[in-house]
DRENLO-965379 format. One line per 8 residues: their letters; for each residue x, y, z of N, C-alpha, C. Coordinates in pm, whole numbers. Layout:
N
A = X/Y/Z/X/Y/Z/X/Y/Z  ...;
END
This chain:
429
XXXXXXXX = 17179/6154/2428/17231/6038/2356/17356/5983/2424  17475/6088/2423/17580/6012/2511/17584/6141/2613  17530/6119/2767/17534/6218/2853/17469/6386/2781  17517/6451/2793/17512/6571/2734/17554/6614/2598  17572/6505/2502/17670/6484/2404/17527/6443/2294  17451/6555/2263/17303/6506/2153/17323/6486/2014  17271/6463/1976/17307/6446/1826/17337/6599/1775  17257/6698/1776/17343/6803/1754/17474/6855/1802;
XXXXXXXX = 17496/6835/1881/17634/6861/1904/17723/6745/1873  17740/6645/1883/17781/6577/1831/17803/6588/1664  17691/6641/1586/17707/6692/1480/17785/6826/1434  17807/6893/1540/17863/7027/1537/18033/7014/1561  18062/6918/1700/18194/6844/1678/18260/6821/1550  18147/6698/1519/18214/6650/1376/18236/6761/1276  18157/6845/1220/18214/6969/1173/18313/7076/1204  18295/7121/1312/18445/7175/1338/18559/7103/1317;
XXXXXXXX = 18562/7003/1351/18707/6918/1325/18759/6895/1192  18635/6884/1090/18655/6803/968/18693/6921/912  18646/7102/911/18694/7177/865/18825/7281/960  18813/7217/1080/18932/7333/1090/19092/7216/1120  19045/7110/1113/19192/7022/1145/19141/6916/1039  19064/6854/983/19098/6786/855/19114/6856/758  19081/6987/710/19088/6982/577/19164/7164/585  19211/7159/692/19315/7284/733/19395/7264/833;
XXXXXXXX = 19398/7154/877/19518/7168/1024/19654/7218/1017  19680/7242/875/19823/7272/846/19806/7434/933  19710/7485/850/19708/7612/890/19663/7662/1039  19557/7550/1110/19547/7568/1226/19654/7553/1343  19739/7471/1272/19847/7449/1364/19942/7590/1373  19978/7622/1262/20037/7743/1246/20002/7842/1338  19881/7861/1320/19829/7972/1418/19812/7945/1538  19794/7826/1586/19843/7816/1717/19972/7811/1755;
XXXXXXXX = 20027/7767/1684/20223/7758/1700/20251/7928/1746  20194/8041/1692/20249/8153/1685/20207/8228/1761  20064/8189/1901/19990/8215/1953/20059/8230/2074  20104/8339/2167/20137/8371/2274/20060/8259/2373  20086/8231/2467/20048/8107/2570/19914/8207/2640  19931/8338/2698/19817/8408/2775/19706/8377/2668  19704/8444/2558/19634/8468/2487/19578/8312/2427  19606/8268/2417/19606/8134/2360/19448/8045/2472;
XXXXXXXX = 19546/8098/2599/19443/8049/2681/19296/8063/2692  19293/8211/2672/19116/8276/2701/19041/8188/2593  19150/8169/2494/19059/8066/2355/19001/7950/2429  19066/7870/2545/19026/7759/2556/18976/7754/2710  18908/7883/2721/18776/7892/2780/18728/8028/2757  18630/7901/2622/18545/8001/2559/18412/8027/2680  18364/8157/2592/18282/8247/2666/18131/8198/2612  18112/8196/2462/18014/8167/2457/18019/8013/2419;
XXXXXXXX = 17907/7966/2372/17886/7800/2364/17767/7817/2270  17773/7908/2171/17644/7819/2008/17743/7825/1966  17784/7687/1932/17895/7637/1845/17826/7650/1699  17714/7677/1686/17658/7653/1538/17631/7788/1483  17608/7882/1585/17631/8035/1496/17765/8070/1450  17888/8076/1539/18030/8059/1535/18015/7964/1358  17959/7851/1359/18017/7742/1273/17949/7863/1097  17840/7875/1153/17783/7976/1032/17838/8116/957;
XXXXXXXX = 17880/8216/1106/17981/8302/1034/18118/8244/1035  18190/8158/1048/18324/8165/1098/18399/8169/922  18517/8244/913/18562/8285/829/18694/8186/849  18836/8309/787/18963/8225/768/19008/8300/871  19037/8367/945/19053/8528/1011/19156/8404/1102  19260/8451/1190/19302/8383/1308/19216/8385/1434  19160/8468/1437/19056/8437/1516/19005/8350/1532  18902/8305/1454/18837/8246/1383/18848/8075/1439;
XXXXXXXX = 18989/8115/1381/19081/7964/1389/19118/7899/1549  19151/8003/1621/19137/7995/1753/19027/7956/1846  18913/8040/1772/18812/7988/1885/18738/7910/1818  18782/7861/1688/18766/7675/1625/18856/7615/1748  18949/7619/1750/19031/7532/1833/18989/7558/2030  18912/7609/2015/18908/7658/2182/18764/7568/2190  18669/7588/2136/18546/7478/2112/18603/7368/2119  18687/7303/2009/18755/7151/1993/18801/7103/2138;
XXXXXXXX = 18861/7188/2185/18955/7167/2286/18875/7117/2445  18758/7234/2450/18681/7217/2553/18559/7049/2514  18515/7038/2410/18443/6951/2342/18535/6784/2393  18667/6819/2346/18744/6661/2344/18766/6670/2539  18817/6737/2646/18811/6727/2720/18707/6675/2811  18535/6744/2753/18427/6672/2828/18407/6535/2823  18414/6513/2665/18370/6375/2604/18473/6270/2644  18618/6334/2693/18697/6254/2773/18664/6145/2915;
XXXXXXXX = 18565/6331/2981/18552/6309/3133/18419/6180/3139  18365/6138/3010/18268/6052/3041/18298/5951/3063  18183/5878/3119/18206/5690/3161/18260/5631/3012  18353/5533/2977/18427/5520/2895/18324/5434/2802  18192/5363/2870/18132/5238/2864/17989/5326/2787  18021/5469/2729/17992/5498/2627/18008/5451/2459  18158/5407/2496/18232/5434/2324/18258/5220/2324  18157/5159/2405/18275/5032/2457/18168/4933/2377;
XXXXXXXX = 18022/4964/2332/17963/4900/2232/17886/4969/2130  17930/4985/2001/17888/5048/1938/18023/5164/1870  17950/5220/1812/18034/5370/1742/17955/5453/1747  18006/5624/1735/17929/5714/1713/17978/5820/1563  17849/5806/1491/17904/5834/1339/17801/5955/1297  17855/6001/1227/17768/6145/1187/17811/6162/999  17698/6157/937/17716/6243/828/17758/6376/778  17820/6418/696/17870/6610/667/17917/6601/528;
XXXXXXXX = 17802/6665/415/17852/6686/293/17858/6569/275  17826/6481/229/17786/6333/172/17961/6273/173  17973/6246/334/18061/6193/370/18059/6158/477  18112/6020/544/18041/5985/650/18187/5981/777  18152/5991/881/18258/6031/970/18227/5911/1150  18372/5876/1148/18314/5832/1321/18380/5856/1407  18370/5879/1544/18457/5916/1647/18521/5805/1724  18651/5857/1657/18757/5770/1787/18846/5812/1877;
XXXXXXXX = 18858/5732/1944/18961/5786/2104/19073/5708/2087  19178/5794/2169/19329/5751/2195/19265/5747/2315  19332/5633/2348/19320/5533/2524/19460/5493/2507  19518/5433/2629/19613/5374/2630/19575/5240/2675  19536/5139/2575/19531/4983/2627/19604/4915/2751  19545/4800/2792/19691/4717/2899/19834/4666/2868  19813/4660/2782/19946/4595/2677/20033/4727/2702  19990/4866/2650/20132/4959/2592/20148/5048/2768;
XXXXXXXX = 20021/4997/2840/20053/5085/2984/20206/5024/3071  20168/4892/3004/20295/4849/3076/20430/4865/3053  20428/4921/2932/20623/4917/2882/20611/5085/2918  20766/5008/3001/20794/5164/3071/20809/5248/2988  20815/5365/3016/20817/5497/2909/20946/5532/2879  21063/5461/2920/21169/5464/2803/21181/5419/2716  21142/5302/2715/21120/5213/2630/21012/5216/2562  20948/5329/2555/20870/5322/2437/20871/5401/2281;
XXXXXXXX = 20796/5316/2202/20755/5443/2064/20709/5561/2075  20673/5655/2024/20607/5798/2063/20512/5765/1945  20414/5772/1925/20295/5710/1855/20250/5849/1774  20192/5816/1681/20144/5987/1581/20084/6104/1651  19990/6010/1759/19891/6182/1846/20016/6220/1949  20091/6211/1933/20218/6267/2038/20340/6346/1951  20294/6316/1778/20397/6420/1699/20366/6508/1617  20420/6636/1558/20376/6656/1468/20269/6740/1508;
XXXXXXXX = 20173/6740/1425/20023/6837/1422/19930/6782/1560  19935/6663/1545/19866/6599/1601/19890/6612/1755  20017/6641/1759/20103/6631/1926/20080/6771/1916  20095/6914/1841/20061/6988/1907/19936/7027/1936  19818/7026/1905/19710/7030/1899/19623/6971/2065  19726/6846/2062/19666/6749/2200/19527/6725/2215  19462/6667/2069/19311/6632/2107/19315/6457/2104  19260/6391/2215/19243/6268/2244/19122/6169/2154;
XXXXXXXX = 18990/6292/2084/18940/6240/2010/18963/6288/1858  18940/6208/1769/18975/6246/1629/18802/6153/1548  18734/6238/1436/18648/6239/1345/18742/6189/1248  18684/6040/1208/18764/6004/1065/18695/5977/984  18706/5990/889/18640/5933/766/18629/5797/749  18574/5763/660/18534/5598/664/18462/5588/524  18455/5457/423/18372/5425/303/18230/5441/341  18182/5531/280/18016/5499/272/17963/5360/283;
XXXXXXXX = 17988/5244/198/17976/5148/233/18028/5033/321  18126/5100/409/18147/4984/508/18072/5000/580  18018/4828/630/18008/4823/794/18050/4721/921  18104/4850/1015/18146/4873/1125/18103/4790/1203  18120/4651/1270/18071/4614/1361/18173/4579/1489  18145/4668/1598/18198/4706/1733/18151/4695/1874  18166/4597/1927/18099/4543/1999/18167/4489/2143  18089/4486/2278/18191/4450/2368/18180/4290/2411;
XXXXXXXX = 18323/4246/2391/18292/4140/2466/18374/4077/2580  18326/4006/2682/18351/4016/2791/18500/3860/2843  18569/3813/2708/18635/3744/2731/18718/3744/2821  18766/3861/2831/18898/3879/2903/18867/3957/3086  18745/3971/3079/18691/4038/3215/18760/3951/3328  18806/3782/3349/18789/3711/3425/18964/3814/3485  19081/3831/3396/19161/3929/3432/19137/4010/3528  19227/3986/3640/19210/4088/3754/19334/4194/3729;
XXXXXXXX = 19292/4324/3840/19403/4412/3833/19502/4352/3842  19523/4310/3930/19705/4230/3955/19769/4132/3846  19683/4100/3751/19769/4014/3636/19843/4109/3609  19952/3986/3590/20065/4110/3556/20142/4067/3373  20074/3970/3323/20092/3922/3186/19983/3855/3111  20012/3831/2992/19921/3759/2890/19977/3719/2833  19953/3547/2781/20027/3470/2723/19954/3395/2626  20054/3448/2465/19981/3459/2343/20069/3324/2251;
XXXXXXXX = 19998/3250/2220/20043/3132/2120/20025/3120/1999  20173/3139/1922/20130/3142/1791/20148/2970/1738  20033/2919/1651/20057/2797/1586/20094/2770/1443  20200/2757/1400/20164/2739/1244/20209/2590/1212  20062/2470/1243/20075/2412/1260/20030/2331/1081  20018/2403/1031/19996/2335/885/20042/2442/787  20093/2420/652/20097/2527/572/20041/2515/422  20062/2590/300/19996/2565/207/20039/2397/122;
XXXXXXXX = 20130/2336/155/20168/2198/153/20084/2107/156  19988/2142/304/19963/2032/327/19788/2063/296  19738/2153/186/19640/2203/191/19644/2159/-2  19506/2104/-45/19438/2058/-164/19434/2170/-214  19425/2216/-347/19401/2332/-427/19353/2296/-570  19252/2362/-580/19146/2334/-700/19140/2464/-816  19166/2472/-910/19116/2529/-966/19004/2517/-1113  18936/2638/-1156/18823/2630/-1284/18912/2691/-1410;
XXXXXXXX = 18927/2620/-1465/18960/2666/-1641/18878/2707/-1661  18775/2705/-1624/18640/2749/-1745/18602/2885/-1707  18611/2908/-1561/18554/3018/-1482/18618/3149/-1508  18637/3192/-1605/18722/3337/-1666/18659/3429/-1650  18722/3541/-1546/18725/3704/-1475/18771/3815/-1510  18711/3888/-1520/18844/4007/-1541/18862/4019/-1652  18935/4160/-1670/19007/4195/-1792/19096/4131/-1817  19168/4024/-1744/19279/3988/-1791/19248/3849/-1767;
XXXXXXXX = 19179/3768/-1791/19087/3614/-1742/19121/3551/-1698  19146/3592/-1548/19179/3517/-1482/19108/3418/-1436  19183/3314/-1375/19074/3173/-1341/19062/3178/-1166  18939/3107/-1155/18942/3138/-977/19001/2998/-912  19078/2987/-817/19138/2939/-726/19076/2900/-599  19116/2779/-554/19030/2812/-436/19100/2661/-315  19080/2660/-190/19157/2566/-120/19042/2456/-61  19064/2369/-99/18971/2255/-144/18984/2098/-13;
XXXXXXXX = 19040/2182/110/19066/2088/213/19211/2035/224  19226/1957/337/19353/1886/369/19412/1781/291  19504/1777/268/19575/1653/186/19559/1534/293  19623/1482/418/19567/1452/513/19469/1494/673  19354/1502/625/19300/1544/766/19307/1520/897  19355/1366/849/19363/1288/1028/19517/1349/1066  19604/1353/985/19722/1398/1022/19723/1556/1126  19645/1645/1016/19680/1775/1061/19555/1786/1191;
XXXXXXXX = 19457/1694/1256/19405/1681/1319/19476/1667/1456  19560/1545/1411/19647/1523/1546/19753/1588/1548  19783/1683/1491/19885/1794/1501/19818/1905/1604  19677/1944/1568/19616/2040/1597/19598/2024/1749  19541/1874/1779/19543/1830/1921/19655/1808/2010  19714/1805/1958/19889/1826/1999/19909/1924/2068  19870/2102/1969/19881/2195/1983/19820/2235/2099  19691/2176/2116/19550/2248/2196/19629/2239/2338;
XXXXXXXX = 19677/2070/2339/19699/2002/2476/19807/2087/2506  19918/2148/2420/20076/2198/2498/20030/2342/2481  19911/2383/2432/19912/2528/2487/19850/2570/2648  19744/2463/2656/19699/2406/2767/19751/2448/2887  19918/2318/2885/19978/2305/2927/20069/2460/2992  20101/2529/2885/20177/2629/2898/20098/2755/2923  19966/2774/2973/19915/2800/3059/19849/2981/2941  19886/2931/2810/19822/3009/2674/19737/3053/2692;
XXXXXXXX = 19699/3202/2717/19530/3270/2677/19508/3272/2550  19563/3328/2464/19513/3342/2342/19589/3241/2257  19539/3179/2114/19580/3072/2064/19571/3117/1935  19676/3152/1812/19650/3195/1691/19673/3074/1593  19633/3095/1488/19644/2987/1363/19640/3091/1287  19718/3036/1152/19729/3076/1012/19618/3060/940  19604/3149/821/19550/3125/695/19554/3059/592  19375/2984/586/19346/2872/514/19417/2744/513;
XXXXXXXX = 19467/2712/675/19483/2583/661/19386/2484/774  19285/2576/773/19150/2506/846/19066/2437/775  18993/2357/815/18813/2279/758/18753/2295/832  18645/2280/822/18515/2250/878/18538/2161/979  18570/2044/985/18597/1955/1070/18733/1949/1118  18784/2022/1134/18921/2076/1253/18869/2180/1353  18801/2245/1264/18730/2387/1395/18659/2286/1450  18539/2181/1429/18449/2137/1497/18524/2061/1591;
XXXXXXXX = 18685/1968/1502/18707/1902/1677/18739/1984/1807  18809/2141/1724/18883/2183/1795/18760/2290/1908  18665/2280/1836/18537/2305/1961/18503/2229/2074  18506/2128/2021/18484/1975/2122/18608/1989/2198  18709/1999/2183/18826/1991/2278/18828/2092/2371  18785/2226/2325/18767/2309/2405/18695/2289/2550  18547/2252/2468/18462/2181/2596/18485/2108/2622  18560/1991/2618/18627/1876/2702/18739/1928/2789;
XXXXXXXX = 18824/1990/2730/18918/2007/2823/18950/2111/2854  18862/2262/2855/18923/2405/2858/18762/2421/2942  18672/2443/2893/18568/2501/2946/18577/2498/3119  18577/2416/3187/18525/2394/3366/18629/2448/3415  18794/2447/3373/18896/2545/3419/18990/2577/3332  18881/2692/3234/18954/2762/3176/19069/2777/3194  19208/2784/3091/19316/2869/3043/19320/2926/2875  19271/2839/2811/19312/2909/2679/19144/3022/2635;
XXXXXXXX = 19144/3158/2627/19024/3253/2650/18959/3263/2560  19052/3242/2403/19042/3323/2251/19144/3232/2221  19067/3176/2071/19146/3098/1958/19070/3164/1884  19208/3237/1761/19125/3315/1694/19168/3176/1562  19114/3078/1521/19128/2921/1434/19165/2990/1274  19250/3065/1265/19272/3053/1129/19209/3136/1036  19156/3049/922/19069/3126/824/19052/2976/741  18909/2995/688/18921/2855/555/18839/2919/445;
XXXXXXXX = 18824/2849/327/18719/2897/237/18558/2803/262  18512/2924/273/18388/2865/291/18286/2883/164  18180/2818/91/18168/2830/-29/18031/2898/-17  18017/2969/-130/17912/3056/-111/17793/2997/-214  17643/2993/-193/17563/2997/-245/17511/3097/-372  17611/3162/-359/17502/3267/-486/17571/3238/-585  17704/3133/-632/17743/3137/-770/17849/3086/-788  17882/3008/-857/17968/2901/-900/18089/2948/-830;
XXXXXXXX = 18159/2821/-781/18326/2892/-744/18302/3017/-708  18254/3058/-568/18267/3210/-473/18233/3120/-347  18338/3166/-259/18384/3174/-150/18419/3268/-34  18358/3264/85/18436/3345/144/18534/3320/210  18641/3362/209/18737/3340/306/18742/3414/460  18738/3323/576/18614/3389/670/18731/3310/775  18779/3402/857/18825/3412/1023/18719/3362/1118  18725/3283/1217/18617/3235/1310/18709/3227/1465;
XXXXXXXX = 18718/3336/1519/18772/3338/1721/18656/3297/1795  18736/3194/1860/18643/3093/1928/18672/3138/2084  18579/3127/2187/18582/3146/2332/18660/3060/2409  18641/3040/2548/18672/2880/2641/18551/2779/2578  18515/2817/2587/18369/2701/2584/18343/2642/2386  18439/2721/2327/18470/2663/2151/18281/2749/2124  18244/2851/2194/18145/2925/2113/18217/3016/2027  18124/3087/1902/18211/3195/1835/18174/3316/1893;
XXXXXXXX = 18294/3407/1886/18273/3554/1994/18255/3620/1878  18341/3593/1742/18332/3698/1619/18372/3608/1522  18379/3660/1386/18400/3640/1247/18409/3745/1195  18526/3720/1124/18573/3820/999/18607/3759/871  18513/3846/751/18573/3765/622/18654/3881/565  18735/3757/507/18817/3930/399/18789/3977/291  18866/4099/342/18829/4225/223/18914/4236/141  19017/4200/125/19127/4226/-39/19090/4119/-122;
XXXXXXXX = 19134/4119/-286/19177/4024/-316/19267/3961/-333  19300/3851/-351/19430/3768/-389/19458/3770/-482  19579/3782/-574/19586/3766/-715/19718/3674/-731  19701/3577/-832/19788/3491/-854/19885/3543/-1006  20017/3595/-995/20034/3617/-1156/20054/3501/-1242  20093/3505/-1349/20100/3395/-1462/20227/3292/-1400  20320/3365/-1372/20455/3273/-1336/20404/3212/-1208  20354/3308/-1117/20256/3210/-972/20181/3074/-954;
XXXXXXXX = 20084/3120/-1070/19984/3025/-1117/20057/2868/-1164  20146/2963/-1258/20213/2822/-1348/20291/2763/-1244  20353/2797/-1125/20406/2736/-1021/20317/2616/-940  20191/2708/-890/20150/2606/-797/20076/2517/-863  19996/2526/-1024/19880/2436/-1087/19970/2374/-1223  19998/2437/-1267/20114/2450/-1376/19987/2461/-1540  19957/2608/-1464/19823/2644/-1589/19902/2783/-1647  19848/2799/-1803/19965/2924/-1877/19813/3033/-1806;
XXXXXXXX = 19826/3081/-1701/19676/3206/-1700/19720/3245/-1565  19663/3369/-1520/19725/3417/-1400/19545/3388/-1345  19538/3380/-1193/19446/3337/-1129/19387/3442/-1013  19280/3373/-914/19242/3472/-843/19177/3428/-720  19165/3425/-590/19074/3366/-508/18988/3458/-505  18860/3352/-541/18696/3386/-558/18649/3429/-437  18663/3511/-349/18585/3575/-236/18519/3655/-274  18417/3590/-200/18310/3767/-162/18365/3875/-78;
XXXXXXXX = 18430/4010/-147/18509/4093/-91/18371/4132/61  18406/4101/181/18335/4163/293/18365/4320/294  18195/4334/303/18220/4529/321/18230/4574/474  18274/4438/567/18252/4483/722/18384/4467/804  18421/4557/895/18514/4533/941/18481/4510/1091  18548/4368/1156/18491/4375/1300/18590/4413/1384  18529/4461/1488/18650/4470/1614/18525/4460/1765  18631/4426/1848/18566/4378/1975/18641/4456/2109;
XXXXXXXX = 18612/4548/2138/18601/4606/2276/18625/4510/2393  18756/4457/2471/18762/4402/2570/18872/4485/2682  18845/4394/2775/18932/4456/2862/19060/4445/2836  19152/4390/2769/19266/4360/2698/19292/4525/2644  19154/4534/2560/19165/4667/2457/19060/4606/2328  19104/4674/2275/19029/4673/2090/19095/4576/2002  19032/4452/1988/19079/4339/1905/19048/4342/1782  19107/4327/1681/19031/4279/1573/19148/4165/1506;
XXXXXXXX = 19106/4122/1396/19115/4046/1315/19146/4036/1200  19259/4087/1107/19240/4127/990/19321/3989/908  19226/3946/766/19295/3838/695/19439/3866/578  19564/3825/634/19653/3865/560/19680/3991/514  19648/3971/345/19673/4090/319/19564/4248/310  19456/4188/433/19370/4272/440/19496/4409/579  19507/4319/624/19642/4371/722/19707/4454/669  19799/4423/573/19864/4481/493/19839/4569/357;
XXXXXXXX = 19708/4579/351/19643/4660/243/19537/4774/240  19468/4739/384/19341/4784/356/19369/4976/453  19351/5034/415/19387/5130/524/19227/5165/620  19170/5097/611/19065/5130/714/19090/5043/801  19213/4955/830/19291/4936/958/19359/5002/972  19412/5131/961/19487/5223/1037/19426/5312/1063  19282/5345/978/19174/5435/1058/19086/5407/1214  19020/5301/1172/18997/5205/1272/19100/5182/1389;
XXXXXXXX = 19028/5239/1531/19139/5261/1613/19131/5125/1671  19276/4998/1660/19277/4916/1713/19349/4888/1770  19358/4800/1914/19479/4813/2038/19580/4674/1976  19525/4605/1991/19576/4448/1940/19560/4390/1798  19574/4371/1723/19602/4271/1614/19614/4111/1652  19530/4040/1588/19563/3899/1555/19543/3859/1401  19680/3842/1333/19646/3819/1208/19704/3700/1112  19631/3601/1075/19607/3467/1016/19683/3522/887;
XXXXXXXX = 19826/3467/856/19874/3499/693/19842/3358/651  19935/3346/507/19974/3251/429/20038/3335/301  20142/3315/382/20266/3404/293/20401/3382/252  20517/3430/144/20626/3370/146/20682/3434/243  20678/3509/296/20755/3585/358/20693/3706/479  20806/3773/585/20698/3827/692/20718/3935/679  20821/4002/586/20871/4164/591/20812/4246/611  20714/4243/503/20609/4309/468/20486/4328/616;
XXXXXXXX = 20507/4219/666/20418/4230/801/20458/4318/874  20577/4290/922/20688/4338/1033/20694/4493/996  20656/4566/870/20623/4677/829/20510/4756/924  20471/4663/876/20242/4698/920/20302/4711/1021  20364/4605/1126/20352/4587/1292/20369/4760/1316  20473/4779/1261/20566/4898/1310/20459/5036/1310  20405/5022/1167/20262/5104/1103/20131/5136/1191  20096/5052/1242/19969/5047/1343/20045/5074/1484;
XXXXXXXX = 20191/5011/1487/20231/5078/1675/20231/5218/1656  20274/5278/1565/20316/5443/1539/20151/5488/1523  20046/5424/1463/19957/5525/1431/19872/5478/1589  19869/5432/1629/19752/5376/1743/19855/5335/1858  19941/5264/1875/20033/5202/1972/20000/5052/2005  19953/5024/1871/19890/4914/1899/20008/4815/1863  19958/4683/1950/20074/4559/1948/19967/4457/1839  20094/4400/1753/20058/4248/1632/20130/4148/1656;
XXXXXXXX = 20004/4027/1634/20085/3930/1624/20020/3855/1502  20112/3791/1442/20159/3727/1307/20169/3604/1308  20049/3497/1291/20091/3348/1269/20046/3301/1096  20224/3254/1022/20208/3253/886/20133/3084/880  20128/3037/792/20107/2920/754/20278/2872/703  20352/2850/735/20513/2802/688/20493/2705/822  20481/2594/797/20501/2508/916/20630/2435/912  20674/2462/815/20878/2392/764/20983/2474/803;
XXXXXXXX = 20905/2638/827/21065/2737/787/21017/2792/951  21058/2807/1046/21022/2861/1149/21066/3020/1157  21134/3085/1109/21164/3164/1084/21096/3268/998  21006/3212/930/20914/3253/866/20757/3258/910  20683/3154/1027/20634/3110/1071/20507/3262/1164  20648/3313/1270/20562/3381/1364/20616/3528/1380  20534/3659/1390/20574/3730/1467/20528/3830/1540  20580/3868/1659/20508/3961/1745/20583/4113/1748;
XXXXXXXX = 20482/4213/1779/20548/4317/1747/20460/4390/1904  20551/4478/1979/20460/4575/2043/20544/4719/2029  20456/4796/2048/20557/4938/2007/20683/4990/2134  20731/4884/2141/20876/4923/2235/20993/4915/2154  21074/4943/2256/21254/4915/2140/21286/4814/2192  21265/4700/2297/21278/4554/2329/21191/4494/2191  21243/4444/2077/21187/4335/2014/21156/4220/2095  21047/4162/2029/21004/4052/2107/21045/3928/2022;
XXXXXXXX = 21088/3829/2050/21096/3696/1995/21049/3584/2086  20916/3533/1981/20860/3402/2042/20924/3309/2035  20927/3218/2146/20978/3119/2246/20913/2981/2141  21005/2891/2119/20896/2697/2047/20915/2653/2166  20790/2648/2209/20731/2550/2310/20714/2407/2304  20677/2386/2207/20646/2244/2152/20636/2255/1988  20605/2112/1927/20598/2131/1783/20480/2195/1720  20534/2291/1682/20414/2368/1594/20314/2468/1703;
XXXXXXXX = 20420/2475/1800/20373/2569/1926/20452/2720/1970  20483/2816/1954/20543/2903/1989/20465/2997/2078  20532/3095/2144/20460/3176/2306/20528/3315/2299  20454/3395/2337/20550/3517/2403/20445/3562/2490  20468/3582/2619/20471/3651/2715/20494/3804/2728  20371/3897/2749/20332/4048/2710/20328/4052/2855  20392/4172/2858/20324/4200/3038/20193/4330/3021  20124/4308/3128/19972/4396/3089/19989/4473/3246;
XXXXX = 19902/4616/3200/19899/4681/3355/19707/4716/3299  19661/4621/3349/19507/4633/3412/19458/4712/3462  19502/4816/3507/19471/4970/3628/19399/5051/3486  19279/5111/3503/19219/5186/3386/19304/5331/3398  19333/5296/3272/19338/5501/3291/19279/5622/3267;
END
């Protein structure tokens, strides 16, 4: 299945791990902590190899525990030594005890190879249990009902070794101002009846149109790979011009690679007022590479509600909660996409091993982001970037995070244009 890696063993992996370092590592660590270095060693070249008789008698004994960890050890080293373009479409997931599990790897992306190693964070598999142990793959758990879609795509291939940066544009070129909002009195939810909410298009379209084209042309200009927008201040017919522009003026010599356009509500067929609220990253050529809808909900309280509609009821945006989480395998690293406060809520983005973040808010505020950033550099080393919908408060607007002690602050390029400049080391490791 993967090289020498069959579904049984692969199944035998996932069990050792889940019982001797998920649901005991306290104690496995211990016993290795106390483990003379000679002795320690013969564990981690083991003698025999039926990992599944071992798995049948194996007791609590230190023993036991050792040549659990001497299997693990030899297991994460092979599955290391393979072609990487194993793990680069797709996942590999195994059931145990009606719980479902998938394998992920610590890699070091292009983004975190480049910040020198003083300057860097020390990330979770480098502290703690995890740092002593030193296994590169980890079995995580995951919802029975999500699904995982992981896939490679080849945006960023045109990157040669010698680039020596990537240049990321945040836009928050419209905000909830300039965005229509509808709500149903009648449509009552919940235990507490709430009414559903929902964003009902542009106050002016032609306006935030030629804002948007504004944007396209000075990211263009400033020589932008990636192009972010905020949440829900898209339509239907802004993505479509902003496709057409692509192929007019990006496709034959490419610069801008990935516009990940925002997020809008898109309305759903199965039932009055439901919507999804749905992410769409567009290519050079304005094709779609992915979509993500979100998974939290929104909740509006009574004093909220009565703010923006001026109704006495607390409210709710009507999405179809998505049970899928995407991410995309590039040469960059592991992209995904998360909507707002799916970012900030959902923890199967901190399971989910992801290198990069691009994430579409519409928020009062970024604190709470600038949290997460810090959250995902420490658990993965992964770098975020943050484009709010505040197109008035700039300060509120954008932010980038990579796990160094140089903070980054994006550069206004133009109106409703901001940049920061990442340096990348392309060399695989």
């Amino acid at each position: 299945m993967y090289g020498d890696f069959d579904n049984n063993l692969l199944a035998q992996w996932c069990e050792l791990y889940v019982r001797f370092v998920i649901k005991d590592g306290q104690h496995l660590a211990s016993v290795i902590n106390l483990c003379h270095s000679e002795k320690l060693y013969r564990y981690l070249l083991p003698t025999q190899t039926d990992i599944a008789k071992f798995l049948a008698a194996a007791g609590k004994t230190d023993n036991d525990y050792l040549t659990a960890y001497g299997y693990l050890h030899v297991l994460d080293k092979r599955f290391w030594q393979m072609p990487r373009s194993h793990l680069l479409d797709g996942f590999i997931e195994k059931s145990l005890n009606h719980s479902r599990y998938i394998l992920t790897r610590m890699s070091e992306h292009p983004i975190a190879r480049a910040i020198p190693e003083q300057k860097r964070f020390k990330h979770d598999d480098t502290l703690g249990i995890k740092g002593l142990l030193q296994l590169r793959h980890h079995w995580q758990e995951v919802d029975l009902s999500t699904e995982l879609e992981m896939r490679r795509s080849d945006v960023f291939d045109f990157f040669p070794v010698s680039q020596a940066s990537v240049k990321i544009g945040l836009s928050p070129f419209a905000g909830r101002d300039d965005m229509v909002w509808r709500y149903d009195q009648e449509g009552l939810r919940g235990v507490d009846n709430r009414i559903p909410f929902w964003c009902h298009g542009a106050k002016n379209e032609a306006e935030l149109l030629e804002r948007l084209i504004t944007v396209l042309a000075a990211a263009y200009e400033q020589q932008v790979h990636i192009l972010l927008f905020p949440e829900l201040v898209m339509t239907e017919t802004l993505q479509t011009e902003l496709c057409a522009w692509l192929v007019q003026h990006n496709a034959f010599e490419p610069v801008i690679r990935l516009v990940i356009a925002g997020t809008r509500h898109v309305i759903d067929s199965s039932g009055r007022n439901v919507y999804s609220n749905r992410c769409t990253v567009f290519n050079h050529i304005g094709d779609i590479e992915w979509e993500q809808e979100k998974r939290q909900p929104f909740l509006l309280t009574f004093d909220e509600a009565d703010k923006l509609f001026g109704i006495q009821s607390p409210a709710f945006e009507p999405t179809q909660l998505s049970q899928c989480l995407v991410t995309r395998n590039t040469a960059l690293g592991r992209i995904a996409t998360p909507i707002c406060l799916d970012f900030l809520c959902d923890a199967l983005w901190k399971i989910i091993p992801v290198d990069v973040f691009f994430v579409p808010a519409m928020s009062s505020g970024l604190s709470r982001f600038e949290d997460n950033c810090r959250a995902v550099g420490n658990a993965w080393g992964a770098a975020a970037f943050v484009c709010n919908a505040h197109s008035k408060k700039e300060q509120l607007a954008v932010h980038a995070y990579l796990p160094t002690k140089d903070a980054l602050k994006p550069k206004k390029q133009a109106p409703f244009l901001f940049t920061v400049e990442v340096d990348i080391d392309m060399n695989h490791n």
